[in-house]
Phi, psi and omega in degrees: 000167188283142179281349168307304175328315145281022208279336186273336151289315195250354194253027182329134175266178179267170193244187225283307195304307208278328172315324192308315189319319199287295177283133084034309186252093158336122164246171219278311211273338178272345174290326194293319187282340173275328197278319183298322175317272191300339182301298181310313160344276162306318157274357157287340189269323191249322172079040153275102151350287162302035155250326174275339178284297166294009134293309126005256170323294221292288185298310175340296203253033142255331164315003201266339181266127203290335197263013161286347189290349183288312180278345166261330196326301183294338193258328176321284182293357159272350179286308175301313175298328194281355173255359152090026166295049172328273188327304172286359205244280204293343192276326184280306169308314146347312197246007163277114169315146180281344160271008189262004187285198195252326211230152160280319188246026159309300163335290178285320167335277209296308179325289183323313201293312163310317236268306181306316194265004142336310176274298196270358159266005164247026199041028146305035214306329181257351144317305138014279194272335147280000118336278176002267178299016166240333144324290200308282205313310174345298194282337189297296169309327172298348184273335186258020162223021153194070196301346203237027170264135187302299170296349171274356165264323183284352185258350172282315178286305169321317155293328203292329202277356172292337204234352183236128160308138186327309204295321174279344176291311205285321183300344173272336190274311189270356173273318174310308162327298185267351183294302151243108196309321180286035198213019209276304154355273163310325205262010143273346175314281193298316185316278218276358151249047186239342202295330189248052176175337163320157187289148191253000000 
């Protein structure tokens, strides 16, 4: 499958309650960062080139507000991917603390991830794929000391479906189920918006 296919899966935004979280007060920078939310939305459904520009604007100027970085960061760095900005994408990350991320191993994820799609657009295919599994493994240690976190099941099976043929991904996905029950949900959730786009 196209490594484009995960821009959507993996680059998840943050969503309207946690923006609400940060202030007591809607502010001017959170309507701007919520508003940038939905724009990437809207060029995930339509693919209008001018959703992604005003997504653009819209988060840049929620950075301005300082305790917002955590939640535009992650809508940032999706902005690069959906314009296939490898490079300039890993340069941005790079230079981003790994605590200002939303996720502590959010940081190495995305670096591995470029560094993967990187690789595989120069046909570097086992370079690729180790970037990959190191992409993987990032979220896989966050996983074993918080197992039941939703984004952190949804970016682990999103990535993992770059390297497991369907019948082993959906067979990793119900042994993750019953090992934690309480995670049954979610990882039927990522199941089922994985479904029309796993490797076959």
């Amino acid at each position: 499958i196209s490594f484009v296919l995960v821009l959507v899966l993996c680059v998840g935004c943050t969503k309207r309650d946690q923006v609400k979280r940060v202030h007591p007060k809607h502010t001017v920078y959170e309507m701007y960062l919520q508003r940038g939310i939905n724009s990437l939305n809207n060029y995930n459904a339509t693919h209008d080139s001018t959703q992604l520009l005003a997504a653009e604007h819209y988060i840049d100027s929620a950075f301005r507000q300082k305790n917002l970085f955590k939640f535009a960061v992650v809508p940032k760095v999706s902005i690069f991917l959906y314009r296939s900005q490898m490079d300039e994408g890993r340069r941005y990350v790079t230079g981003v603390d790994a605590a200002l991320f939303p996720r502590p191993y959010l940081k190495e994820m995305y670096l591995h991830f470029f560094d993967a799609l990187i690789f595989n657009k120069s046909q570097k295919y086992p370079q690729r794929d180790e970037s990959l599994k190191k992409a993987i493994a990032s979220v896989e240690d966050y996983l074993k000391i918080h197992p039941k976190d939703k984004d952190g099941i949804s970016d682990y099976f999103s990535l993992k479906m770059y390297s497991e043929p369907s019948e082993k991904l959906l067979a990793d996905m119900d042994a993750y189920s019953k090992k934690w029950p309480d995670s049954k949900v979610i990882v039927d959730n990522v199941k089922q918006s994985l479904t029309g786009v796993i490797k076959k």
